[in-house]
MIGUBA-521901 format. One line per 2 residues: number of its first residue (from 1); for each residue x, y, z of C-alpha. Coordinates in steps of 0.5 Angstrom, whole numbers, plus 500, padded with zeros to 3 digits. Example, Ala and Ser with C-alpha at 12.3 -4.5 7.8 and 13.67 -1.06 7.14 Angstrom:
2
1 = 525:491:516 ~ 527:498:514
//
This chain:
299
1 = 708:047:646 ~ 712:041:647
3 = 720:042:646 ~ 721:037:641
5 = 715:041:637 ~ 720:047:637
7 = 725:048:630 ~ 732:047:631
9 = 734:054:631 ~ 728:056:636
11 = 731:050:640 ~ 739:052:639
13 = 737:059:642 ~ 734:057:648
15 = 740:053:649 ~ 745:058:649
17 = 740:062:652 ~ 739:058:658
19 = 748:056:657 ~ 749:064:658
21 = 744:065:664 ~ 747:060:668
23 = 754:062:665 ~ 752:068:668
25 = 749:067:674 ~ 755:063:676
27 = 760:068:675 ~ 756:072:678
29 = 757:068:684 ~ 765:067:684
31 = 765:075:684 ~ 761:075:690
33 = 765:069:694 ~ 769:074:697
35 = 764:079:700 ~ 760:073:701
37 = 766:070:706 ~ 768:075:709
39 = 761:078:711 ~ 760:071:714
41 = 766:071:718 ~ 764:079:720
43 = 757:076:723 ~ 760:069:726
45 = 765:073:729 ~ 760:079:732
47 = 756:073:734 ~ 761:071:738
49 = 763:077:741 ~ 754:078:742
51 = 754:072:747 ~ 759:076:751
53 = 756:081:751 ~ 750:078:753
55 = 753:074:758 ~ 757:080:762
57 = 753:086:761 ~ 748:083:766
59 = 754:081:771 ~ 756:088:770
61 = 763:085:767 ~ 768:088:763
63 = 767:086:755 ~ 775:085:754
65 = 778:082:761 ~ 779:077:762
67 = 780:072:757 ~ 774:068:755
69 = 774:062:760 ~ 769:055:762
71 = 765:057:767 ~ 766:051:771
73 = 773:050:771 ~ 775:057:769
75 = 780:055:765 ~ 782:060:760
77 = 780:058:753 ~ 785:057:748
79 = 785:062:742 ~ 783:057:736
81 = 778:054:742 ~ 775:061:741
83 = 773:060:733 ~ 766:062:732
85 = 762:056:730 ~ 768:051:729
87 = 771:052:735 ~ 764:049:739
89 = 764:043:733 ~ 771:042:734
91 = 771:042:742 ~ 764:037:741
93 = 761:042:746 ~ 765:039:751
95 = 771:043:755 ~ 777:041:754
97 = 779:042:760 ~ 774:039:764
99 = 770:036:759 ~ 763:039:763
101 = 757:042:757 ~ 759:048:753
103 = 751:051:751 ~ 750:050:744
105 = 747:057:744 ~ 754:059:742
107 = 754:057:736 ~ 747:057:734
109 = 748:065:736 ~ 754:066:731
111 = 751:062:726 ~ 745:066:726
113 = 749:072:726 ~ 751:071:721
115 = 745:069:716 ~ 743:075:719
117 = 749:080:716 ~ 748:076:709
119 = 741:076:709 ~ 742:084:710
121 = 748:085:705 ~ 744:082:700
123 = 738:086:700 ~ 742:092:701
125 = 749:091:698 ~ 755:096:699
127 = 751:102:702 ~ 750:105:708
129 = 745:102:710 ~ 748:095:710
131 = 753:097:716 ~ 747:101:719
133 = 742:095:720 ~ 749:089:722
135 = 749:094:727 ~ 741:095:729
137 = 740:086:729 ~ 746:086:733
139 = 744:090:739 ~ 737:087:737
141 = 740:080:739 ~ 744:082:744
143 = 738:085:748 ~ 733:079:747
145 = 738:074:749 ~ 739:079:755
147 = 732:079:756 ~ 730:071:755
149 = 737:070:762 ~ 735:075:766
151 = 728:078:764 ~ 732:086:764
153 = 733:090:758 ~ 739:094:760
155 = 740:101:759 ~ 746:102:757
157 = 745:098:751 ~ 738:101:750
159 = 740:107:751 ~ 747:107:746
161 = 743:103:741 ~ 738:109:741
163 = 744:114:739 ~ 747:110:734
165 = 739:109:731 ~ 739:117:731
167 = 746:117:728 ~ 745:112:723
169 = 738:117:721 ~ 743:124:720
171 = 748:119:716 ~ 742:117:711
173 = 740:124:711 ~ 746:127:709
175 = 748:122:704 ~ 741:122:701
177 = 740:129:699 ~ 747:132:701
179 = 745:137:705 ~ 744:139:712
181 = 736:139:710 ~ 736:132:710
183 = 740:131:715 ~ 734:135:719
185 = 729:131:716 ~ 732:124:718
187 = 734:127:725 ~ 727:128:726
189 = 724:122:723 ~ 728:119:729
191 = 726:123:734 ~ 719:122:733
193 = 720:115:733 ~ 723:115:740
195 = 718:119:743 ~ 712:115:740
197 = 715:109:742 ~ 717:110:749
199 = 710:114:750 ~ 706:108:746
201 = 709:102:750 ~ 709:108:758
203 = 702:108:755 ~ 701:100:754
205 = 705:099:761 ~ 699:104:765
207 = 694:100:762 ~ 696:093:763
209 = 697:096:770 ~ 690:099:770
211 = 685:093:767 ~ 689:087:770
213 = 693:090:776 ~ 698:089:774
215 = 704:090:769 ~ 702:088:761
217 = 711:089:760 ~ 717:092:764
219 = 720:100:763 ~ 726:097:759
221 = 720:095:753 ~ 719:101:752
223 = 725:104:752 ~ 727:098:747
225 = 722:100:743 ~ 725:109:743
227 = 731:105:741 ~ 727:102:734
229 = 723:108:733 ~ 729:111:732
231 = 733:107:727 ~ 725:105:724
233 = 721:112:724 ~ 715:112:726
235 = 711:109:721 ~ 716:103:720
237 = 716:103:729 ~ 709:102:728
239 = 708:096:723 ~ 714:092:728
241 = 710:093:734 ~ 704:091:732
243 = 707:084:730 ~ 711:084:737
245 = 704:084:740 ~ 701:079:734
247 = 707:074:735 ~ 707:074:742
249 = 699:074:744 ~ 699:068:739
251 = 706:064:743 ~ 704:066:750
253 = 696:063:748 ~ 700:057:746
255 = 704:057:752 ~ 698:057:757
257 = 694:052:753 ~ 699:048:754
259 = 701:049:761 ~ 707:052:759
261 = 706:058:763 ~ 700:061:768
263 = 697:067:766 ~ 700:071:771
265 = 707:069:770 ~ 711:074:766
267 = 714:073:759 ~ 720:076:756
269 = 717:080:751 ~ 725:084:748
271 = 725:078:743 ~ 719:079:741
273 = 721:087:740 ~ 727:085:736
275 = 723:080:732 ~ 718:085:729
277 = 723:089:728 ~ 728:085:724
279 = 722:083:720 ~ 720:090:718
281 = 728:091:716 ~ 728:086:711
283 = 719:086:709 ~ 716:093:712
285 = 716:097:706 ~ 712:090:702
287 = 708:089:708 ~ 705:097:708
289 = 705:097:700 ~ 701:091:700
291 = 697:093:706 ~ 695:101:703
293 = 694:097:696 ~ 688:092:700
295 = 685:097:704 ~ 686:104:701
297 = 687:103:694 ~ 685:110:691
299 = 690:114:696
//
């Protein structure tokens, strides 16, 4: 029924109706301002400290000292060249000092990060999870950006990322159920995702080397993958694995097709890890309700 057919008092209540849901919503969102600010200040700033990380671990640097610095002129830069986002917008992407080309990657991995922690922040809240996964996406961003320079995904990333997934669980745990015995329950979902994962992809690796001759992915995937089963558990570790694989055979065939890569020629498959997984954080539990509804629908 058009509106102008509606009585006036069934038009007046979908007025105010629509007055106080708009009312309410923009409440709602002045409320949340701050948290929202201060949350994307918090990712910018980790995504910042996450292009250090990816620059310096591979040179076996140190993460504090010294003071950032160009790369051509080596030139200390100053503290509010440093300002994640706006610092690269303010320099033009451009030293200062030597006017040489400052890699738009850096802003580009702040601003993600922090889309990234909004995103997390909004669909978890104030809980512990959300402190958990800002810190599971930022390992995750920093191994893949490591992967994409240097084709390595470094142990002591992987390896502290997998002890921190298997904290995170025994945190979960213990909040859930306040007791030691959910404590144990979460502990052992995270074991047993880190075995299957490093099985899983040993196993992947064994039979790429058996039918092609040679690698299908490096030692440090699967490690990563340990790391993931450790913050996702089995189930979920699965379900980031097989859209890796999907992702990744559907680039690397467009890749081929368009001479962009030869068959031989290896490619970084940690993003594609990290892009699984941080699909499964945020839609896992959708994808696998809706695929157990599709294909068994009585269990």
């Amino acid at each position: 029924m058009p509106l102008k057919l509606l009585p006036s008092c069934v038009l007046n209540q979908i007025c105010n109706l629509q007055f106080f849901n708009l009312q309410s919503l923009t409440m709602d969102i002045l409320t949340a301002l701050p948290a929202i600010l201060f949350v994307f200040i918090l990712g910018a700033s980790v995504g910042s400290f996450l292009n250090v990380v990816a620059y310096r671990v591979p040179a076996g640097l140190s993460l504090l000292f010294p003071p950032s610095r160009c790369p051509q002129c080596l030139n200390q830069l100053k503290a509010y060249d440093n300002v994640p986002i706006f610092g690269w917008l303010h320099l033009k992407g451009r030293c200062r000092y030597c006017k040489s080309s400052i890699s738009v990657r850096y802003p580009i991995v702040e601003a993600a990060t922090s889309i990234l922690f909004l995103l997390v922040f909004w669909q978890f809240g104030y809980t512990p999870q959300t402190l958990g996964y800002w810190a599971f996406l930022s390992w995750l961003l920093a191994l893949s950006l490591i992967d994409l320079d240097t084709m390595t995904l470094p142990n002591s990333l992987t390896e502290s990322g997998l002890v921190l997934g298997l904290v995170f669980q025994g945190v979960v745990g213990f909040l859930a159920n306040n007791s030691t015995a959910g404590v144990a329950n979460q502990l052992m979902a995270g074991v047993v995702g880190a075995v299957l994962g490093i099985w899983l992809f040993d196993a992947i690796i064994l039979a790429g080397s058996m039918v092609y001759g040679q690698t299908a992915m490096g030692g440090g995937d699967a490690k990563l993958a340990a790391m993931m089963g450790a913050w996702l558990g089995w189930k979920y570790l699965l379900l980031a694995g097989f859209l890796a694989c999907a992702v990744g055979a559907l680039v690397g065939s467009v890749a081929i097709a368009l001479g962009l890569l030869s068959r031989r020629q290896p490619m970084p498959f940690g993003p594609f890890l990290a892009l699984g997984a941080g699909v499964t954080v945020f839609l896992g539990e959708a994808i696998l309700s809706t695929y157990l509804k599709l294909f068994f629908p009585l269990a």
